[in-house]
ZATI-550793 format. One record per residue (C-alpha): chain; residue in three letters; residue number from 1; x, y, z. Coordinates in pm, 1 decimal. Layout:
residues N
+-------+------+-----+----------+----------+----------+
! kette ! rest !  nr !     east !    north !       up !
+-------+------+-----+----------+----------+----------+
!     A !  Ala ! NUM !        X !        Y !        Z !
...
+-------+------+-----+----------+----------+----------+
***
This chain:
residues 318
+-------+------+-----+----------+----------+----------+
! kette ! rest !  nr !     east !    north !       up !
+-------+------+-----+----------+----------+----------+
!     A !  Unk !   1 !   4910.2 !  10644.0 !  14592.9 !
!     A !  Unk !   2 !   5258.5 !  10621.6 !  14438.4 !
!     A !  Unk !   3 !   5343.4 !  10970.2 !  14516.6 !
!     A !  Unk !   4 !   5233.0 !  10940.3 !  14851.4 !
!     A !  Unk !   5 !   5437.7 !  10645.5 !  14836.4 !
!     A !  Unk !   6 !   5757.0 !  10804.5 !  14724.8 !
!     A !  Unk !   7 !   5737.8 !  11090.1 !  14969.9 !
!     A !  Unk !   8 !   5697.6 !  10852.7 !  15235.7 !
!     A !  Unk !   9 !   5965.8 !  10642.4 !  15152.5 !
!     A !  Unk !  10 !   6164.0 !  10933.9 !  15131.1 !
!     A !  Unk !  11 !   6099.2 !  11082.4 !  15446.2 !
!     A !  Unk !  12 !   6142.4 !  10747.8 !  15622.3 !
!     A !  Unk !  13 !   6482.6 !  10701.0 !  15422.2 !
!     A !  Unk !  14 !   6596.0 !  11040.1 !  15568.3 !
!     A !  Unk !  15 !   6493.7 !  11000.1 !  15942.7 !
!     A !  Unk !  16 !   6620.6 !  10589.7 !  15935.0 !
!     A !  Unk !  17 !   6919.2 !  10701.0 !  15817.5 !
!     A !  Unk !  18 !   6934.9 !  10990.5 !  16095.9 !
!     A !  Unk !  19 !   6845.2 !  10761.6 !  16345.3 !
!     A !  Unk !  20 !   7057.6 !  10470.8 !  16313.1 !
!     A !  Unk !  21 !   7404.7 !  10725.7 !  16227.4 !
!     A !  Unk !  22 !   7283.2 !  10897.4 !  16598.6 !
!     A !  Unk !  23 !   7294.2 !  10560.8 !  16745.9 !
!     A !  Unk !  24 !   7567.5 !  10418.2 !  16636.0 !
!     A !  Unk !  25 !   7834.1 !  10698.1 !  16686.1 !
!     A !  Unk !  26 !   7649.4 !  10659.9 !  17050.0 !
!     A !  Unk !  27 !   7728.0 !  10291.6 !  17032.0 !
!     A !  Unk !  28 !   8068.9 !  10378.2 !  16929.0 !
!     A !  Unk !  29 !   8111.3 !  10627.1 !  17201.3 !
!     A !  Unk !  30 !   8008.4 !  10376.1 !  17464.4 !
!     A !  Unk !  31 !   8227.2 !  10124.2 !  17321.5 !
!     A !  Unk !  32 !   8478.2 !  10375.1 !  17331.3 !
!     A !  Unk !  33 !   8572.1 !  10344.2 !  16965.3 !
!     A !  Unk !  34 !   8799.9 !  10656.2 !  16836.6 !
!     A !  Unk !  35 !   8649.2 !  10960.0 !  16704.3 !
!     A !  Unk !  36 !   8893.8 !  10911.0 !  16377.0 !
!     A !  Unk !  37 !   8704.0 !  10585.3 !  16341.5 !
!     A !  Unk !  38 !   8353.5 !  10681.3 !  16412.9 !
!     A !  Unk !  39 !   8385.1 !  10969.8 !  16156.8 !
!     A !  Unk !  40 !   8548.2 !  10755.9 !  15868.7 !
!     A !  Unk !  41 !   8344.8 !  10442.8 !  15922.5 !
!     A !  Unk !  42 !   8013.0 !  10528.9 !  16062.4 !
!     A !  Unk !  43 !   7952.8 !  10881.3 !  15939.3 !
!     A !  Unk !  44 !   8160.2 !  10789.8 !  15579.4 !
!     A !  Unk !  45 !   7933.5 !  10490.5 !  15549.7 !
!     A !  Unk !  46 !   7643.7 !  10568.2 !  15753.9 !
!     A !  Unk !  47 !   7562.2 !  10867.8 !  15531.6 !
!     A !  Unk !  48 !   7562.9 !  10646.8 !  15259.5 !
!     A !  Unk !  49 !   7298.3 !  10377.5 !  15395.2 !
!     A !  Unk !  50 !   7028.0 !  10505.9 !  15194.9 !
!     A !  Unk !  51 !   7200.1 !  10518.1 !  14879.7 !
!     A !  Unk !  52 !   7299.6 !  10082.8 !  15032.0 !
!     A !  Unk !  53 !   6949.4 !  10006.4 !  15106.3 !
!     A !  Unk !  54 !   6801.1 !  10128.6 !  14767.2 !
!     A !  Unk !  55 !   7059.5 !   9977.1 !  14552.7 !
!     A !  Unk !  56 !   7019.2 !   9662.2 !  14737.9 !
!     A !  Unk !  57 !   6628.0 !   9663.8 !  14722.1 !
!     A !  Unk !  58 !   6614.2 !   9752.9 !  14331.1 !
!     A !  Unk !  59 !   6874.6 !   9457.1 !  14263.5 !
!     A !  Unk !  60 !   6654.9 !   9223.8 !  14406.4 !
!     A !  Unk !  61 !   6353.6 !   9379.0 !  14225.6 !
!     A !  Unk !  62 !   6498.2 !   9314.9 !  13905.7 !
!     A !  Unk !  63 !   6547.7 !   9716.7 !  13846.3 !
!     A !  Unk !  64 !   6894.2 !   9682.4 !  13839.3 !
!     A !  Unk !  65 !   6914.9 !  10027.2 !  13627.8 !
!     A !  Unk !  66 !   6798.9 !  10234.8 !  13914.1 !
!     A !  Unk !  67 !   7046.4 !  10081.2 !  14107.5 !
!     A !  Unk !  68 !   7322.9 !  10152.6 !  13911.2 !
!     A !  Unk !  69 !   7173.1 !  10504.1 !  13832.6 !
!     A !  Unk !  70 !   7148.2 !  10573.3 !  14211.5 !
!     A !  Unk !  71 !   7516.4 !  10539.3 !  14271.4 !
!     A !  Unk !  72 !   7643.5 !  10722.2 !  13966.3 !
!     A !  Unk !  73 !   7382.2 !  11008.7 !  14000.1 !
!     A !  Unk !  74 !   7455.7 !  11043.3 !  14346.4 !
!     A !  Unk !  75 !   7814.6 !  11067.2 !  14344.1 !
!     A !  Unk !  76 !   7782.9 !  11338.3 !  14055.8 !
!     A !  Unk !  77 !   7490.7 !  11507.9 !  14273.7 !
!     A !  Unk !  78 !   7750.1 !  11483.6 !  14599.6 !
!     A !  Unk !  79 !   7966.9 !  11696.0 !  14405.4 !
!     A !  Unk !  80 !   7807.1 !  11909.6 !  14170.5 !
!     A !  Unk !  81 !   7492.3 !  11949.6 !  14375.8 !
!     A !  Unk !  82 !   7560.7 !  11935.5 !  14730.6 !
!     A !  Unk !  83 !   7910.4 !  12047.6 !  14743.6 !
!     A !  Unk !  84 !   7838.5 !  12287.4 !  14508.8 !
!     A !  Unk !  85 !   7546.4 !  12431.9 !  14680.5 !
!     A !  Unk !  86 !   7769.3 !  12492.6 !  15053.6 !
!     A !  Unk !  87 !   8038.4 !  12625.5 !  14874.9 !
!     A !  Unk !  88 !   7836.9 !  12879.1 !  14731.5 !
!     A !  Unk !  89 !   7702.6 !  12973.6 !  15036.6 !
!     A !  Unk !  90 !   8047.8 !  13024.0 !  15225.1 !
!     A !  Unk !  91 !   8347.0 !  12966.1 !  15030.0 !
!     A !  Unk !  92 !   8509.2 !  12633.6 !  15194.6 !
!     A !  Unk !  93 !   8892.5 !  12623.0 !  15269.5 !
!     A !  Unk !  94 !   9024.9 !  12336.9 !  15369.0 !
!     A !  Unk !  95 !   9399.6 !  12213.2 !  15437.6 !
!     A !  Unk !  96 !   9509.3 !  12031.4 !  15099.0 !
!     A !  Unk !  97 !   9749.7 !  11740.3 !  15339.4 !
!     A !  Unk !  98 !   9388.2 !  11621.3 !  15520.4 !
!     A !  Unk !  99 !   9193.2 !  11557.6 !  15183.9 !
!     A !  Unk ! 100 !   9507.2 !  11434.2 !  14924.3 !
!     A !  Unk ! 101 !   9506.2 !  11077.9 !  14998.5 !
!     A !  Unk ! 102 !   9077.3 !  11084.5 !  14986.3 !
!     A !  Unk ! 103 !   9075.0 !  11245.7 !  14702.2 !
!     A !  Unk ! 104 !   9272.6 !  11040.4 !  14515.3 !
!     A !  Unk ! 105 !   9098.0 !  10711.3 !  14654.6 !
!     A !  Unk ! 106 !   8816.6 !  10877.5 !  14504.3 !
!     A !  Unk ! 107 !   8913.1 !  10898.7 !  14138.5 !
!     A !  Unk ! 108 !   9081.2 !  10561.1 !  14200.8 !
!     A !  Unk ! 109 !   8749.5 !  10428.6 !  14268.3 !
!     A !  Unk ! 110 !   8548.1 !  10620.4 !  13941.7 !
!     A !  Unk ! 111 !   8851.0 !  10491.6 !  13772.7 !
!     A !  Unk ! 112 !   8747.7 !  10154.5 !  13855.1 !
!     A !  Unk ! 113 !   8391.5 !  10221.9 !  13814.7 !
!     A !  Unk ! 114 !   8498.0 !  10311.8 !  13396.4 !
!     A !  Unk ! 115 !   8763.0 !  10026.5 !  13361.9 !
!     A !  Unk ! 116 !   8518.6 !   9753.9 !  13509.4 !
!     A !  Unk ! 117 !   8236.4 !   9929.6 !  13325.3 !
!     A !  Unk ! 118 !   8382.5 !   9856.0 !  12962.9 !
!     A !  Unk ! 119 !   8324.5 !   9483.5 !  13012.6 !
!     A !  Unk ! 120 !   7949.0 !   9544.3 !  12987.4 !
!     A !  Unk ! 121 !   7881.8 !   9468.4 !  13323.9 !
!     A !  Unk ! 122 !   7917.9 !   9451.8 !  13714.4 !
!     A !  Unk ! 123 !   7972.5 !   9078.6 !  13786.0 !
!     A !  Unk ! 124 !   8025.2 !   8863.8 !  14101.4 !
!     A !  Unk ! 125 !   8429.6 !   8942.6 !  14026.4 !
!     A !  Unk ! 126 !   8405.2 !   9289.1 !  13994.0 !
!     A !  Unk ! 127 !   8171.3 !   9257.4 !  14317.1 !
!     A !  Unk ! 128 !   8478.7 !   9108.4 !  14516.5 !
!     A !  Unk ! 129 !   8757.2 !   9328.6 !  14349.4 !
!     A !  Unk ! 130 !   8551.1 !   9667.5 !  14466.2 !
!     A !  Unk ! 131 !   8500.9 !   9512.0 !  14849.5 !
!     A !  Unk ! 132 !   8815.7 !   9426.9 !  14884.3 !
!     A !  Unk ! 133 !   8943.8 !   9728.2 !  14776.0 !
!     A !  Unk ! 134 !   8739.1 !   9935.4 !  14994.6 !
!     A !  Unk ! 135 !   8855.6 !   9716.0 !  15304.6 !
!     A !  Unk ! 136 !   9210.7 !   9757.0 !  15179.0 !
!     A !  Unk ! 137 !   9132.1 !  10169.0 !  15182.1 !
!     A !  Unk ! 138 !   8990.7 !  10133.8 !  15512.9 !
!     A !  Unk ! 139 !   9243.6 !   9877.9 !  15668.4 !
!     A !  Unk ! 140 !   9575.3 !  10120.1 !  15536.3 !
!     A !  Unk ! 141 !   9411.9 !  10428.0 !  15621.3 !
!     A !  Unk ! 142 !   9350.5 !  10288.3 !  15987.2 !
!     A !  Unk ! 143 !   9705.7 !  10119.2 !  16026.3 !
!     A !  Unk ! 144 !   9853.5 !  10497.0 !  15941.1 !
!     A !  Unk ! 145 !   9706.3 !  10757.7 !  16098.9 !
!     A !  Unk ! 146 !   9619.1 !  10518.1 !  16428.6 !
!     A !  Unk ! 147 !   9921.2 !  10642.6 !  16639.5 !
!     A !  Unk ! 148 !   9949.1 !  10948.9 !  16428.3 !
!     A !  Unk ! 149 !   9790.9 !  11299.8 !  16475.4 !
!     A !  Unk ! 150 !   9809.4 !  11474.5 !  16100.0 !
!     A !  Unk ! 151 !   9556.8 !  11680.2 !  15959.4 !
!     A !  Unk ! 152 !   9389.6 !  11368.2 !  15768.3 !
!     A !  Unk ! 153 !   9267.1 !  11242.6 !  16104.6 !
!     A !  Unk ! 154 !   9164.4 !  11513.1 !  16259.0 !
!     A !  Unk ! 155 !   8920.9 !  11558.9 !  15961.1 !
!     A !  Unk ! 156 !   8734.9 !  11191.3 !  16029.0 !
!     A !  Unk ! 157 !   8780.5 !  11282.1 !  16411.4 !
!     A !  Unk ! 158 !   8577.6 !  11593.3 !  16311.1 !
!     A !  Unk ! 159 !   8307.5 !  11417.9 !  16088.2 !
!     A !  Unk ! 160 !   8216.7 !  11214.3 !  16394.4 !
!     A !  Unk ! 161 !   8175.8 !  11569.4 !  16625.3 !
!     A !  Unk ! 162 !   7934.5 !  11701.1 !  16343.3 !
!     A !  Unk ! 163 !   7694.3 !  11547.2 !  16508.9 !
!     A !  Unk ! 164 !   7435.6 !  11648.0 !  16811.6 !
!     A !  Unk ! 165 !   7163.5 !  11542.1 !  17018.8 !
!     A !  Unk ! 166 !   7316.6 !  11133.6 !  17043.0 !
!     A !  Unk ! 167 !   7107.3 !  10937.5 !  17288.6 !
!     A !  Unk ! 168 !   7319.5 !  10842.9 !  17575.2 !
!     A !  Unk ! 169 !   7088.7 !  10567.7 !  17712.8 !
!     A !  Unk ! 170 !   7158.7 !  10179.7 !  17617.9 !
!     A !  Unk ! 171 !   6769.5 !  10150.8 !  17545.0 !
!     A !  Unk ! 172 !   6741.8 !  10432.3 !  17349.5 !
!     A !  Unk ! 173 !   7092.8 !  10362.5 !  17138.9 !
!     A !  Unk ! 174 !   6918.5 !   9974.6 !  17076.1 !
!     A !  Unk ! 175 !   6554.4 !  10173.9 !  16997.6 !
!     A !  Unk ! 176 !   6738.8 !  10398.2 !  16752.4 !
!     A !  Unk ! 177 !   6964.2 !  10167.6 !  16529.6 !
!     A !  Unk ! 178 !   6643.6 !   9926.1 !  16524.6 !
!     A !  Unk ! 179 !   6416.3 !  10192.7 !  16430.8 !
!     A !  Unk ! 180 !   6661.9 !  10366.7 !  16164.1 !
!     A !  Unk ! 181 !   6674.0 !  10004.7 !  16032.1 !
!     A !  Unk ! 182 !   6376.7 !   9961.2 !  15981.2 !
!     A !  Unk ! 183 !   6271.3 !  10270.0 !  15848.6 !
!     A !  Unk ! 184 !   6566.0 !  10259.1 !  15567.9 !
!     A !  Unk ! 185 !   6398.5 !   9912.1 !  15498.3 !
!     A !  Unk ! 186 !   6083.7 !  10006.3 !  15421.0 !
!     A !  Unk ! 187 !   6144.1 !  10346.7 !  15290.6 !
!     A !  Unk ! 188 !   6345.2 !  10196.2 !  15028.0 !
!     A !  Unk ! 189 !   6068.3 !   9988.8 !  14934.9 !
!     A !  Unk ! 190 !   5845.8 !  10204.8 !  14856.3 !
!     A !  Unk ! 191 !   6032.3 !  10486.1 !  14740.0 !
!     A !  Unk ! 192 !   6190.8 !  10250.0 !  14437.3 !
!     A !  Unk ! 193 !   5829.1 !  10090.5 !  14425.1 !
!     A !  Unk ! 194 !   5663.0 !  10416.3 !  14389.4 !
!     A !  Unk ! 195 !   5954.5 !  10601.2 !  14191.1 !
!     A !  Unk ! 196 !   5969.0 !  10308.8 !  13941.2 !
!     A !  Unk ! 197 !   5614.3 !  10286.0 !  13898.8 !
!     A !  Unk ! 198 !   5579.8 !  10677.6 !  13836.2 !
!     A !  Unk ! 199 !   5852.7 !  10646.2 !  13577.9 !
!     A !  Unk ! 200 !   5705.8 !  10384.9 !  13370.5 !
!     A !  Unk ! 201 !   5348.1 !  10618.6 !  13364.6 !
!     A !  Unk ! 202 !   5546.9 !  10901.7 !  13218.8 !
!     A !  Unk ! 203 !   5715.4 !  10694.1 !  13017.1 !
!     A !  Unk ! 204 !   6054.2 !  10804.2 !  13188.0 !
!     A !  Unk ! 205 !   6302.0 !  10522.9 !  13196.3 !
!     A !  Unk ! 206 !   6442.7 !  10337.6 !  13505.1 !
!     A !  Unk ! 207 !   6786.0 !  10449.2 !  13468.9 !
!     A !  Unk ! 208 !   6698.1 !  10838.8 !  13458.3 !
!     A !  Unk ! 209 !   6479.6 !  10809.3 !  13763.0 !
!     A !  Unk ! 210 !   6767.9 !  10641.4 !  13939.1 !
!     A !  Unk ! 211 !   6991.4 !  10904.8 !  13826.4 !
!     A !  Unk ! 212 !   6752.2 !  11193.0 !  13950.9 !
!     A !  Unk ! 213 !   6508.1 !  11146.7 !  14153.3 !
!     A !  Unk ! 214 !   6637.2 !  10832.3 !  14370.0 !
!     A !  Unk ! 215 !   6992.3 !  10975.4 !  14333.4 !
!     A !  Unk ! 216 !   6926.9 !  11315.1 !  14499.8 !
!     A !  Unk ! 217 !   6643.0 !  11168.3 !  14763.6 !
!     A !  Unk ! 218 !   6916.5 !  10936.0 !  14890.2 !
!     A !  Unk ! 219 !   7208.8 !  11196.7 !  14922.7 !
!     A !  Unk ! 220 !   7027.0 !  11413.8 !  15128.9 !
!     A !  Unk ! 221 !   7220.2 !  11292.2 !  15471.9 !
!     A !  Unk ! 222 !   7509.0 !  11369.4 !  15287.3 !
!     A !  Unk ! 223 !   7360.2 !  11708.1 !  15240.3 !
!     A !  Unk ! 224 !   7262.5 !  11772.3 !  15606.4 !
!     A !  Unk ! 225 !   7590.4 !  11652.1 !  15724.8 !
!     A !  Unk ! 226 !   7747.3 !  11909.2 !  15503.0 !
!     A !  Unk ! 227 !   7564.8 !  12164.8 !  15574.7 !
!     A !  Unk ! 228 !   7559.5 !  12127.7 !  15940.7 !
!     A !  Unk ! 229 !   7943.7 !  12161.8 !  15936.8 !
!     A !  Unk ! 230 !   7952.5 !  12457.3 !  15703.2 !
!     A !  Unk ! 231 !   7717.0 !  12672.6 !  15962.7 !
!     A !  Unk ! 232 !   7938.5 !  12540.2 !  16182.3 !
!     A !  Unk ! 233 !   8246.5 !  12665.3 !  16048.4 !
!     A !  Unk ! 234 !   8393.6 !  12262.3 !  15978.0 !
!     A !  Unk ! 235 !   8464.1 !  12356.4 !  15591.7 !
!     A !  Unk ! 236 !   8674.5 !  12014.6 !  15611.4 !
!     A !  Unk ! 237 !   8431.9 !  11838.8 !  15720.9 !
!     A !  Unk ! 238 !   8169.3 !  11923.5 !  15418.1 !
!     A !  Unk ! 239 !   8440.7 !  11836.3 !  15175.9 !
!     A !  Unk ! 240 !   8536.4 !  11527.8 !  15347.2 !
!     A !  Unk ! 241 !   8182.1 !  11408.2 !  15400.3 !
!     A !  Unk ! 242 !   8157.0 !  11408.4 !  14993.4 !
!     A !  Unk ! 243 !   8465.2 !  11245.4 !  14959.5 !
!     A !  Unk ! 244 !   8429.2 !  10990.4 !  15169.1 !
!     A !  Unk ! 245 !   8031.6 !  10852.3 !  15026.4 !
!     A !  Unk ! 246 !   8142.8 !  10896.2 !  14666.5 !
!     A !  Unk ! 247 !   8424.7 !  10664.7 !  14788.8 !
!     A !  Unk ! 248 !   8214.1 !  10412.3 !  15006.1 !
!     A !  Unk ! 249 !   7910.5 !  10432.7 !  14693.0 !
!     A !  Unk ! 250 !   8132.5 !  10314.2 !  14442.4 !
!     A !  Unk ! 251 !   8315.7 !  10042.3 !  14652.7 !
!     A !  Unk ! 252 !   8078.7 !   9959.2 !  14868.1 !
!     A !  Unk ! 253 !   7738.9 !  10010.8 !  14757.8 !
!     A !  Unk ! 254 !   7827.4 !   9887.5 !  14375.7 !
!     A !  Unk ! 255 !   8030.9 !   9635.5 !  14531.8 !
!     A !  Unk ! 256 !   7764.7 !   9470.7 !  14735.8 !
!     A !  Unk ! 257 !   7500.1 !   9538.6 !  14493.8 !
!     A !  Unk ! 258 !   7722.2 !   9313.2 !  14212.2 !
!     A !  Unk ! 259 !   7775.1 !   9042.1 !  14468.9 !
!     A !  Unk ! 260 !   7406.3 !   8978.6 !  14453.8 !
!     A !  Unk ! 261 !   7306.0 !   8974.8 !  14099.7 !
!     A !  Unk ! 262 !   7511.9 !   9109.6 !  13812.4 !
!     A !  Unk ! 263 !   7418.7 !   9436.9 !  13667.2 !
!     A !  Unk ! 264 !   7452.3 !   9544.2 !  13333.6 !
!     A !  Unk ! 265 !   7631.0 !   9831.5 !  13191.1 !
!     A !  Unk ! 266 !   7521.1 !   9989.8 !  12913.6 !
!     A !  Unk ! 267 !   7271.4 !  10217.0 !  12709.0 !
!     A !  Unk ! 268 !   7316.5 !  10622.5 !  12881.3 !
!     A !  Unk ! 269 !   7535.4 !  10433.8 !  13143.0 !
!     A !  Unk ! 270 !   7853.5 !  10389.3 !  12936.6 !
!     A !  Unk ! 271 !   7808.5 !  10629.6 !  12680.2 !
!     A !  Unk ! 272 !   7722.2 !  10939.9 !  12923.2 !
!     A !  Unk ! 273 !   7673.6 !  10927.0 !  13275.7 !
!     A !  Unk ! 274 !   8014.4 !  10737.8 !  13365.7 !
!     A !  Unk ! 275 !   8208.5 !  11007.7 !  13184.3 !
!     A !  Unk ! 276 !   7981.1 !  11280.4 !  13316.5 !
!     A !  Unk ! 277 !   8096.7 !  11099.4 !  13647.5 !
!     A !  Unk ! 278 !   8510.4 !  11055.6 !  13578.7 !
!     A !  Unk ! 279 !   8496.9 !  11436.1 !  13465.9 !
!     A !  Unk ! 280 !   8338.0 !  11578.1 !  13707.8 !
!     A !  Unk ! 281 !   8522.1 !  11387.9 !  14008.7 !
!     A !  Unk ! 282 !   8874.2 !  11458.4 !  13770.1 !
!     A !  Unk ! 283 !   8723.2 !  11861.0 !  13845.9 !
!     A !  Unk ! 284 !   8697.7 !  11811.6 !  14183.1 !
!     A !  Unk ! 285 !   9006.4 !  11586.4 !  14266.1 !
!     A !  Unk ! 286 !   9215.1 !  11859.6 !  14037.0 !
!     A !  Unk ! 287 !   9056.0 !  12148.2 !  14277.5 !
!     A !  Unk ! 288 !   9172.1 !  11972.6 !  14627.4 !
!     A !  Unk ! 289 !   9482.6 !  11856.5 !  14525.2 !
!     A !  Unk ! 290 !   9612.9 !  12229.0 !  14410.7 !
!     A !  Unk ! 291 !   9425.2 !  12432.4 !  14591.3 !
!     A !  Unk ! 292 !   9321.0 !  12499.4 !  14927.3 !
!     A !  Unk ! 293 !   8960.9 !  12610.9 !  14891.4 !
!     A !  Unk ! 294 !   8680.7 !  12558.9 !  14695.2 !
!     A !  Unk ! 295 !   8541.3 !  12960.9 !  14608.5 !
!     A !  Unk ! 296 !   8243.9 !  13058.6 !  14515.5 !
!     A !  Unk ! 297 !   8355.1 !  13073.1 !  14087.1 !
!     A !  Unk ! 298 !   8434.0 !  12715.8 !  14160.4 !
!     A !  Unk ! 299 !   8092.0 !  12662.9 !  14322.1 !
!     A !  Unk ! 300 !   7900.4 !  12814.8 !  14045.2 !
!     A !  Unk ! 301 !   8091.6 !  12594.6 !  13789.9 !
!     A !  Unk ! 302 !   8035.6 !  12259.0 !  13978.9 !
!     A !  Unk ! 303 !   7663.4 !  12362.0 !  13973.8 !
!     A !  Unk ! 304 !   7640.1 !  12446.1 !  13612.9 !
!     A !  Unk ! 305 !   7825.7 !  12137.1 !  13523.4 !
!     A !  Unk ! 306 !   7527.6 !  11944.2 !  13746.2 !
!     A !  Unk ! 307 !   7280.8 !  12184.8 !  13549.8 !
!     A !  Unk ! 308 !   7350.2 !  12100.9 !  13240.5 !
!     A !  Unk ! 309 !   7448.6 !  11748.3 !  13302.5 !
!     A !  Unk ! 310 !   7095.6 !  11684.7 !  13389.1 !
!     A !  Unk ! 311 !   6929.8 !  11889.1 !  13082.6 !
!     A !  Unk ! 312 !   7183.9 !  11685.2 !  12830.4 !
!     A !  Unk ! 313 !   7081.8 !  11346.2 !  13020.5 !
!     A !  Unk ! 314 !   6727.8 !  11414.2 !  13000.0 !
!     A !  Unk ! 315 !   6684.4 !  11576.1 !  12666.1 !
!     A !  Unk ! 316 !   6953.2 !  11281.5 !  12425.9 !
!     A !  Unk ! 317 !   6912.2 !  11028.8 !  12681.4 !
!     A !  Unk ! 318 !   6523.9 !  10968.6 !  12782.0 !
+-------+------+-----+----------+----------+----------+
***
């Protein structure tokens, strides 16, 4: 019965989460919100609702290590997994000016993660500091590029095209975000229910099944959205889409998730997986800020690095 439940939860985490993105860049296109903001805010965060409703629901389950080890392992899955995974199908190029300031938000924010982690814990304060720093990120990067065309726009403006097959009708936008909604709701429940459950059986702690399995089940709209734009030629796009949810997961997600009950840091958390983290984001932020593609040699090492980050983790760290 817990499988059962955890593939259910999954597959209801992965159609919610397609449903209510589909109706709310409809909503946004009937409210005729920009396609620079529909790509930063609703695809950037969107994507990342899964990875919001899990963390949320484990907090208030008192699993507060899966939690934590969703956000961590997905951001290191985003990048060593997915992004690995589309660059080695097609190498991506991408133009260095659209991704700089992204990029280095994003190591900002692991930064963060590694400072605020060395106090032990996530706390109500470090809660507030993340929020408001991800509405600071949001607010700047809105005031700058709103009367500007650069190439940093035209990458959110062409997250929010990645997208097909929108409902156009008011019913069916309502129908959609209600029934992603509620789909994310419950599929989070069971899948952390069911994962957490399975873990204890096996004797497999909380924090590596966060770090695995609820990690990688949750960044799979990431994945899609990636993909989708690599087979159709948007090489931006898949690098952006990482970007932007290992930005809005640390900020965001952790942000909210410390609001509601503090969570502590420690154990595999601050002696592996947030350096495992900070180094491979470093890798990353290092490959878009002096180069202009990732290649295939750089795909294959992201991959390996996920490889073996996984074998180490579950071998010193179970």
């Amino acid at each position: 019965m817990n499988y059962i439940m955890v593939i259910a939860g999954l597959i209801m985490l992965l159609s919610g989460g397609e449903l209510l993105i589909r109706g709310a860049m409809s909503a946004a296109n009937k409210l005729q919100v920009s396609p620079f903001l529909s790509g930063l805010i609703i695809v950037g965060f969107g994507t990342s609702m899964p990875e919001l409703i899990v963390s949320i629901n484990a907090v208030l389950n008192n699993t507060p290590s899966v939690a934590l080890g969703n956000i961590i392992g997905s951001n290191i899955g985003n990048i060593g997994l997915i992004l690995g995974t589309c660059a080695l199908i097609t190498p991506l190029a991408f133009k260095p000016l659209a991704l700089k300031r992204d990029a280095i938000v994003m190591l900002s924010a692991t930064s963060l993660l590694v400072i605020v982690g060395l106090s032990g814990s996530f706390s109500l304060l470090s809660g507030v500091l993340m929020i408001t720093a991800l509405f600071a990120y949001l607010g700047l990067t809105i005031l700058k590029e709103k009367n500007q065309k650069n190439p940093s726009q035209k990458l959110h403006q062409d997250e929010g095209k990645a997208l097909h097959s929108r409902p156009h009708n008011s019913y069916l936008i309502i129908l959609s975000i209600t029934i992603g909604l509620i789909f994310l709701i419950l599929g989070a429940q069971w899948f952390v229910t069911g994962a957490t459950i399975i873990a204890t059986k096996f004797g497999v702690s909380e924090a590596l099944i966060g770090l695995t399995l609820v990690a990688v089940g949750t960044s799979l709209p990431e994945f899609m959205i990636s993909l989708v734009a690599v087979l159709r030629k948007h090489m931006d796009v898949a690098v952006g889409n990482v970007v932007g949810s290992n930005i809005f997961n640390i900020l965001g997600i952790l942000g909210v998730s410390s609001l509601i009950s503090p969570i502590s840091f420690d154990g595999r958390f601050a002696s592996f997986d947030q350096w495992a983290l900070l180094l491979i984001t470093l890798v990353l932020t290092l490959f878009l800020l002096f180069s202009h593609t990732v290649s295939r040699l750089k795909a294959i090492s992201l991959l390996s690095f996920y490889v073996i980050y996984i074998i180490v983790g579950y071998l010193y760290f179970t």
